[in-house]
Structures are given as structure tokens and as C-alpha cells.
TIKEDREN-103417 format. One record per residue: residue in one letter; x, y, z of N, C-alpha, C in turn. Coordinates in steps of 0.1 Angstrom, whole numbers, padded with zeros to 4 digits, always signed. Example, Ala and Ser with C-alpha at 12.3 -4.5 7.8 and 13.67 -1.06 7.14 Angstrom:
2
A+0132-0057+0078+0123-0045+0078+0132-0033+0078;S+0128-0022+0071+0137-0011+0071+0129+0000+0079;
END
This chain:
106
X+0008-0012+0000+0000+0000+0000+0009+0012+0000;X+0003+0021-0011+0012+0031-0003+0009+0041+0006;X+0024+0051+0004+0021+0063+0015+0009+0071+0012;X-0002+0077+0023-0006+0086+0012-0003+0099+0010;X+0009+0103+0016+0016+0116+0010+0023+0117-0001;X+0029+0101-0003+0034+0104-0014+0024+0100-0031;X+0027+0110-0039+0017+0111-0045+0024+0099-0060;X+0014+0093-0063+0015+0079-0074+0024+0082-0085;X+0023+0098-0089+0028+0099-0104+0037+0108-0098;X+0049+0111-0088+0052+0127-0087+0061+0130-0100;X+0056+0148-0098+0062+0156-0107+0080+0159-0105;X+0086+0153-0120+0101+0149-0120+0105+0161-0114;X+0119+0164-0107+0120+0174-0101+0129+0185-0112;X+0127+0195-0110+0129+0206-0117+0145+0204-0126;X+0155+0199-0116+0168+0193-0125+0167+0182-0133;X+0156+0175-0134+0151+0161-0141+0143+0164-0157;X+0138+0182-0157+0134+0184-0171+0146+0187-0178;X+0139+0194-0192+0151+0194-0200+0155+0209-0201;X+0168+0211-0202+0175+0222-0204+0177+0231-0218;X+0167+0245-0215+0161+0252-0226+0164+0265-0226;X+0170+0270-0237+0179+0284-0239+0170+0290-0244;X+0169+0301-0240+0166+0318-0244+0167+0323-0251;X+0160+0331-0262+0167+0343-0267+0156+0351-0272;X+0155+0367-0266+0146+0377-0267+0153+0389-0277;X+0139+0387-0283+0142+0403-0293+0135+0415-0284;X+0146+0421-0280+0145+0439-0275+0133+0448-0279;X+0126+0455-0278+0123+0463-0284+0128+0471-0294;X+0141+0476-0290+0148+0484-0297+0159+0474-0309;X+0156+0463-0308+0170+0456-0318+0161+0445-0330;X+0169+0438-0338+0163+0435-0347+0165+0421-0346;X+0173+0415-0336+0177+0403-0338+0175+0394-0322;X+0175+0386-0327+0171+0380-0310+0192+0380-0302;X+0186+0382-0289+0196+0377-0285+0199+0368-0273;X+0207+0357-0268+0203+0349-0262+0208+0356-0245;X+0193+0352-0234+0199+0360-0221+0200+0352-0210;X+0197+0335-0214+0198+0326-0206+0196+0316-0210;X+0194+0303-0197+0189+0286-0202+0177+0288-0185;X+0172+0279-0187+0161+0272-0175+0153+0264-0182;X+0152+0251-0169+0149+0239-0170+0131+0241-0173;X+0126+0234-0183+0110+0232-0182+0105+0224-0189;X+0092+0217-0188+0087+0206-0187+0085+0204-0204;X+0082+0214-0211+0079+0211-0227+0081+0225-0230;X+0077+0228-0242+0084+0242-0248+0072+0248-0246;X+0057+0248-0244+0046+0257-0238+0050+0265-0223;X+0060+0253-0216+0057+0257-0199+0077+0268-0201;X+0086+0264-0215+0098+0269-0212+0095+0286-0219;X+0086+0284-0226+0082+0299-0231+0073+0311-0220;X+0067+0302-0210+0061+0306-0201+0066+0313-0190;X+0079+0300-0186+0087+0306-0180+0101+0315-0178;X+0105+0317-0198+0110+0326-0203+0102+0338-0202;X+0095+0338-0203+0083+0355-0204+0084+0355-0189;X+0082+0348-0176+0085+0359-0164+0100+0361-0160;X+0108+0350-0163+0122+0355-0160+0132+0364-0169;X+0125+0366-0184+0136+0376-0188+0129+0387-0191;X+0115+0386-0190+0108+0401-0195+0099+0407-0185;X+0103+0405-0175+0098+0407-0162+0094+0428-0165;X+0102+0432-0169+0100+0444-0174+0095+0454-0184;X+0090+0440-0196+0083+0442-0206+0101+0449-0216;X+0101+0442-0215+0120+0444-0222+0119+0439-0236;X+0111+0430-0240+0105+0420-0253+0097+0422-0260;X+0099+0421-0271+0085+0417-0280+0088+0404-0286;X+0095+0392-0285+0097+0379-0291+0108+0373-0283;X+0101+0360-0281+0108+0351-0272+0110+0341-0280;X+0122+0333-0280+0123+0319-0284+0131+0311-0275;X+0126+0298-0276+0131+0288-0266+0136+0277-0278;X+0146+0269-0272+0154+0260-0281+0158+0250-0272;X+0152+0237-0269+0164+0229-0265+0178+0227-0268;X+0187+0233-0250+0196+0231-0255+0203+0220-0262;X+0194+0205-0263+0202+0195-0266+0201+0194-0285;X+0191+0201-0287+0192+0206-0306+0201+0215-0309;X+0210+0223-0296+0216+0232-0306+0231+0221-0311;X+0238+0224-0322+0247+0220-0326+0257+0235-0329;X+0271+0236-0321+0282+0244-0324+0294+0242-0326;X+0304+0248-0331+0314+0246-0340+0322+0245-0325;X+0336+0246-0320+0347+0240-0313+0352+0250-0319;X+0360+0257-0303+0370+0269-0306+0380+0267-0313;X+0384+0247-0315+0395+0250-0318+0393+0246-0333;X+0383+0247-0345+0375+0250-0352+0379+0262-0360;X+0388+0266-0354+0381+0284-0356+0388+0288-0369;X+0398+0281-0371+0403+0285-0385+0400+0279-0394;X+0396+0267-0397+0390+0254-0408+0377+0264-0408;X+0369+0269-0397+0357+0275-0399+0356+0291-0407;X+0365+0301-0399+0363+0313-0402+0377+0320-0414;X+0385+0315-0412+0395+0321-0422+0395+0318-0433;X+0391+0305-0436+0387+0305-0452+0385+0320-0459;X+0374+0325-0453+0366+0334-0464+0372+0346-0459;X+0385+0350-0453+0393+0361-0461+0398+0363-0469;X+0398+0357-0475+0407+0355-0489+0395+0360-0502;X+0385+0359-0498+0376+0359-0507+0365+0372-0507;X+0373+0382-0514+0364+0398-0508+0355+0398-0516;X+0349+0394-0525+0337+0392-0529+0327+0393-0519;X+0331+0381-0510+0321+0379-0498+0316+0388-0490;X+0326+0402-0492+0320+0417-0481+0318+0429-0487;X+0306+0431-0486+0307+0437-0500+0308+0455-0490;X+0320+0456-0491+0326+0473-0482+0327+0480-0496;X+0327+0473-0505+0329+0487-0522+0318+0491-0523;X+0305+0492-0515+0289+0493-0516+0286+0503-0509;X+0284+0520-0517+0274+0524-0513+0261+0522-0508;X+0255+0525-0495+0243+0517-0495+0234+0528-0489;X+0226+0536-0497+0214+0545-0495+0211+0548-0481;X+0211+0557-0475+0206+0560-0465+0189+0557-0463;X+0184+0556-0475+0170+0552-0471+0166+0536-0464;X+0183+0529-0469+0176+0514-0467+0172+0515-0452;X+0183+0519-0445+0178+0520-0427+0188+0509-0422;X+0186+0505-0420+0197+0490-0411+0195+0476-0422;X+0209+0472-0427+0213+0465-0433+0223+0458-0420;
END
């Protein structure tokens, strides 16, 4: 028989969910940026609980949550097989480009 305090199904404890990263778009910016991780039960309850812990001040207008265990990153020690390649190749930046003051943020 069991206890009856302890309850049949209990709820896994808080270090037992899965670990889920942040990232809010500012008011003022265009891009999200990332301002933490916290543990939650599925992506309904980690968005829920991203909207009271990082916009507690209404700092936001878009939230996204990602498990951390989907993200996939490169290794610092990476850094040249990854990023120096494409100095060599100035095509790829385009700095010989007037670019209109009407466009606004490029």
C-alpha cells in the first residue's frame, strides 16, 4: 500500500526536465539575443517561463526557446577550418557598396 503523501505519479523534479535556452528580441534591436537557459517541462511551460524570467519588465516583444540539446556548435578549436577561409575571398564583403541611407539598417 502506499504512502498517502506520497503522491502515485510525482512531478520529475525541476533538475530532471530538459534544459532550454533563451533568446529575446529587444524592443529596440532586430535580432534576437540569447539571455539565458532554465529547466521546463515542454516548450509551452519553457516559453512561459522565459516571459516571467527575462521580460519581467516588458524588455521584449519575441521570445524563443530551443532545447539546449538541438543546438549543434562549432569548437573553438574549429576556428580556422571554420572562419578564415573566407578572407581571402572579398567578394564575400561587399565594403565597395554604397548603400542609400534610405535602406535603414542593413
Amino acid at each position: 500500500m502506499s504512502d498517502p503523501q506520497t503522491p502515485a505519479n510525482p512531478t520529475p523534479a525541476l533538475k530532471d526536465w530538459p534544459l532550454w535556452e533563451v533568446f529575446v528580441r529587444s524592443k529596440q534591436g532586430l535580432e534576437h539575443k540569447h539571455c539565458g537557459s532554465l529547466h521546463a517541462a515542454d516548450a509551452t511551460h519553457a516559453l512561459q517561463m522565459a516571459r516571467d524570467i527575462y521580460t519581467r519588465r516588458q524588455e521584449g516583444v519575441s521570445i524563443w526557446v530551443v532545447p539546449s540539446a538541438a543546438i549543434v556548435a562549432s569548437r573553438p578549436d574549429d576556428k580556422g577550418e571554420f572562419f578564415e577561409p573566407a578572407a581571402d575571398k572579398i567578394y564575400r564583403h561587399p565594403t565597395f557598396y554604397e548603400i542609400p541611407d534610405e535602406v535603414g539598417h542593413m
